[in-house]
C-alpha positions, 0 to 999 in steps of 0.5 A: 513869201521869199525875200527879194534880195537878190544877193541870196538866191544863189545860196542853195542852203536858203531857209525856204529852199530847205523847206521846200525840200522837207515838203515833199520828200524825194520819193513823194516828189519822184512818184509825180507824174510829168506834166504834158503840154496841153495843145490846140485840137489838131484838126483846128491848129492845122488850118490857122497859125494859132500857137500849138502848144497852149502852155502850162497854168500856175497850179500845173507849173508848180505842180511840176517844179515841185518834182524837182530834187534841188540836186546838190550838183545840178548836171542840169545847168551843165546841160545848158548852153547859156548857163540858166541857174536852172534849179533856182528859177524851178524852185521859185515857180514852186513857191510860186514867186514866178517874177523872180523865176523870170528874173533869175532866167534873164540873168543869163538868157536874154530870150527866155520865152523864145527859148521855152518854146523852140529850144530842144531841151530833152538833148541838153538840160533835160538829158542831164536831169537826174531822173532822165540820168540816173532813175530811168524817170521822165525828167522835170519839164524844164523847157515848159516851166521856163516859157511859163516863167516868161510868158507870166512875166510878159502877161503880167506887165511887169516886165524885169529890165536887167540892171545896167552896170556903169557906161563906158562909152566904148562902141560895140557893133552886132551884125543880124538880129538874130539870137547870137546877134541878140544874146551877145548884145544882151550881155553887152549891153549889161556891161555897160558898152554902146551896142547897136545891131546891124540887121540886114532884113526890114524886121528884127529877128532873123531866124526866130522871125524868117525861119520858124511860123507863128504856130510854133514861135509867135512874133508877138513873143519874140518882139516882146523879147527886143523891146526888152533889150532896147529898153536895156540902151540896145539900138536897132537899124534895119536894112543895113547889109554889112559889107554892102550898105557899110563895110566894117571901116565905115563902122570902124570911122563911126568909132566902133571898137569891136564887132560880132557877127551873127549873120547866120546861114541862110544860103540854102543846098539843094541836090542838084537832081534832075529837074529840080530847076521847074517851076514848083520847087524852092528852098524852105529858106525862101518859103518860110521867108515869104510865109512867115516875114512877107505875108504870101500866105495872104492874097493881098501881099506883093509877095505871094508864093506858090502853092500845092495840093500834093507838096513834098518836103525833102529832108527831116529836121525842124526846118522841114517840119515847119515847112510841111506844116505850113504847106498843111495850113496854105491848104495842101490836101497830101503834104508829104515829107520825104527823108532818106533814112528812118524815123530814129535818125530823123534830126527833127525835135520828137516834139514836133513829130508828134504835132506834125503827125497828128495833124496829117502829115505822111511822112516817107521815110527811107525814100529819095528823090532822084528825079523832077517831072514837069508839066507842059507849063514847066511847073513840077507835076511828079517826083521819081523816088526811090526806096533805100535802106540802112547800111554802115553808120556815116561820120555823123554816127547816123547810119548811111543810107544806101538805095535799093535797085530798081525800087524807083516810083513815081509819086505827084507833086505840084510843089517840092520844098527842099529841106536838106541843109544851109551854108553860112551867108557868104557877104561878109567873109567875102567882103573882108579878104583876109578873113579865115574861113573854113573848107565850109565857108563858116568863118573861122574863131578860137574856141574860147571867146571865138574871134577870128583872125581879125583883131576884134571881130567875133563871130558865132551862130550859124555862120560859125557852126553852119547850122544849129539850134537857137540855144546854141547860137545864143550861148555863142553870142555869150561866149563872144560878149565875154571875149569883146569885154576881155578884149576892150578891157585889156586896152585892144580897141584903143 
């Protein structure tokens, strides 16, 4: 068994370690085969919200973690936004000590069963694995072996709080619950601030919550996760909007002493075609929202939302592949997504593809909306498409979509979601006039702690970035917790 002792496990010559290396050798460890994530049959999943992927089981995990080389200089916690000692906790699910596998995650990441789920692991951490890099091998599954870690740590009731240094008494506010708002209070709180969270919506979560379904996020997952953090001293309030229900010098008055905003993006763009006003055409913003936070896929809520037979998702990122899918799940008999260039550029997780396509989804790659039909009710009945191709790479180094003449068609449709980006929320930056914002209306922060121009107010997540993954913005709401202390402790919010 491995000692307990904290104080060690960072030492990468530990007795056991070097015993686990002489195990297995390099080459037998390199010869595994990687695990595949078992998953609910597709025709089962695509009609409930059960959660896709089943997870992994112990024999399997440590099957799994004993492909892991322990490399002398682990480019793989490079890859990792909030820095998870990733060949320390890997080692532990091997010898089976999988408390201290959750334990070791939670020193730097407040959420990691969120994080096992939804975070692209094969274009951060698992792209610098040594195999991926230099042996043309599949690399270790470190996104699986992390939700197994969390997930046998929330099953097993033995749930590790992260040690609170001293209190300081000093008041720190954190605009949205979502996972830069979270992942700033996690290491706030641990330095021993008084943190409270300032979230706009009647439930915790922000986007893990609004913006990703059940079937691939449970809430019951991301609850566990702020209980954890509440049980930490983080406080809560819901239904307050900053900038509206209190502005910054109430919360000032109130004694805080510095602030991080993650109010995220959650203002959508559309394309402003024509027609794209009917009746039958939303934002996924607003239909995940009410699906997944409102409870409008049930005939007894208040706040239904419209349903289709023939629904097309404009777009091709995760965003419009949970929308497709659950248009699938509320009954759709064609869901369809429709994304302007090919399967390569196609920004969404390979992994939810795969699920998206196994479950019946058509997908129309390079093809366009330019036009909205309607029915004599004003409800959308059909789509003008139109064919495109591949020309020159853009700014983005995806190469630009370019229409073909005449190659205009008409499909049916009875509802269009639009998938095709966000902009930051603007409350806040338009509440304070003297905030510096972007051309793009993020707000704008130094990128070493990422604080605006207002002393003491940090920002990160989307309302920085304008839109990008829950493990980014968790490492910026590190990278601004760091700051805040940095600024408090050298005598600023005095």
């Amino acid at each position: 068994m491995i000692s307990e002792n904290e104080g060690s496990v960072n030492k990468r010559n530990e007795p056991w370690r070097q015993e686990l290396r002489s195990r297995l050798k390099a080459k037998e460890r390199s010869l595994i085969a990687r695990v595949k994530m078992p998953e609910v049959d597709a025709d089962e999943r695509s009609k409930s919200t059960v959660e896709v992927n089943i997870g992994l089981n112990a024999e399997i995990a440590r099957r799994e973690a004993s492909r892991c080389l322990d490399c002398v200089n682990p480019a793989c916690i490079e890859g990792c936004p909030v820095g998870i000692d990733i060949p320390r906790f890997v080692k532990y699910i091997e010898a089976g000590e999988f408390l201290n596998a959750a334990r070791t995650l939670k020193e730097t990441n407040s959420l990691p069963a969120v994080c096992g789920r939804v975070c692209p692991q094969e274009i951060q951490c698992e792209a610098k694995c040594i195999y991926a890099e230099k042996m043309n091998k599949e690399p270790v599954a470190i996104g699986h072996l992390e939700r197994f870690a969390a997930d046998f740590e929330q099953q097993s009731g033995k749930i590790h709080i992260p040690e609170i240094t001293g209190k300081n008494n000093l008041k720190v506010a954190v605009i949205g619950s979502g996972p830069a708002g979270l992942s700033a209070a996690g290491d706030l709180v641990k330095m021993g601030y008084n943190v409270k969270v300032f979230e706009a919506l009647h439930e915790l979560g922000g986007v893990l919550k609004y913006g990703i379904p059940e079937f691939r996020l449970p809430n019951s997952i991301v609850d566990v996760e702020i209980e954890s953090l509440k049980k930490m001293g983080v406080e809560f309030e819901t239904n307050i909007v900053i900038g509206k229900t209190l502005t910054f010098e109430d919360l000032k008055n109130e004694g805080y002493k510095a602030f991080f905003v993650g109010s995220g993006a959650g203002l959508p763009n559309f394309m402003n075609i024509p027609g794209e006003d009917y009746n039958g055409i939303l934002s996924s913003n607003e239909y995940l929202t009410r699906v997944n936070l409102m409870g409008a896929s049930q005939s007894d809520y208040d706040t239904p939302v419209l349903k289709g037979k023939h629904v097309a998702v404009i777009g091709g990122g995760n965003t419009a592949m949970d929308s497709v899918r659950t248009a699938k799940r509320l009954g759709a008999e064609r869901a369809m997504i429709i994304y302007r260039r090919s399967f390569d550029e196609m920004p969404a997780r390979k992994e939810e593809i795969k699920h998206a396509k196994k479950e019946g989804i058509e997908f129309l790659n390079l093809h366009n909306p330019i036009k909205y039909n309607a029915d004599k009710d004003g409800r959308v009945s059909s789509a003008i498409l139109q064919k495109m191709e591949l020309g020159e790479p853009d700014s983005s180094g995806r190469r630009r979509p370019v229409p073909i003449p005449d190659s205009e068609f008409e499909i049916a449709v009875d509802l269009v979601i639009v998938s095709v980006g966000v902009s930051p929320n603007p409350l806040i930056p338009q509440s304070l006039s003297e905030l510096n914002t972007t051309r793009w209306g993020t707000i704008s922060v130094d990128e070493e702690y990422l604080q605006s121009n207002i002393s003491g107010l940090f920002a990160g997540g989307d309302i920085v970035r304008g839109g990008a993954t829950v493990i980014l913005a968790m490492g910026d709401g590190r990278k601004a917790a760091a700051g805040i202390h940095k600024y408090l402790q050298n005598g600023f919010g005095k």
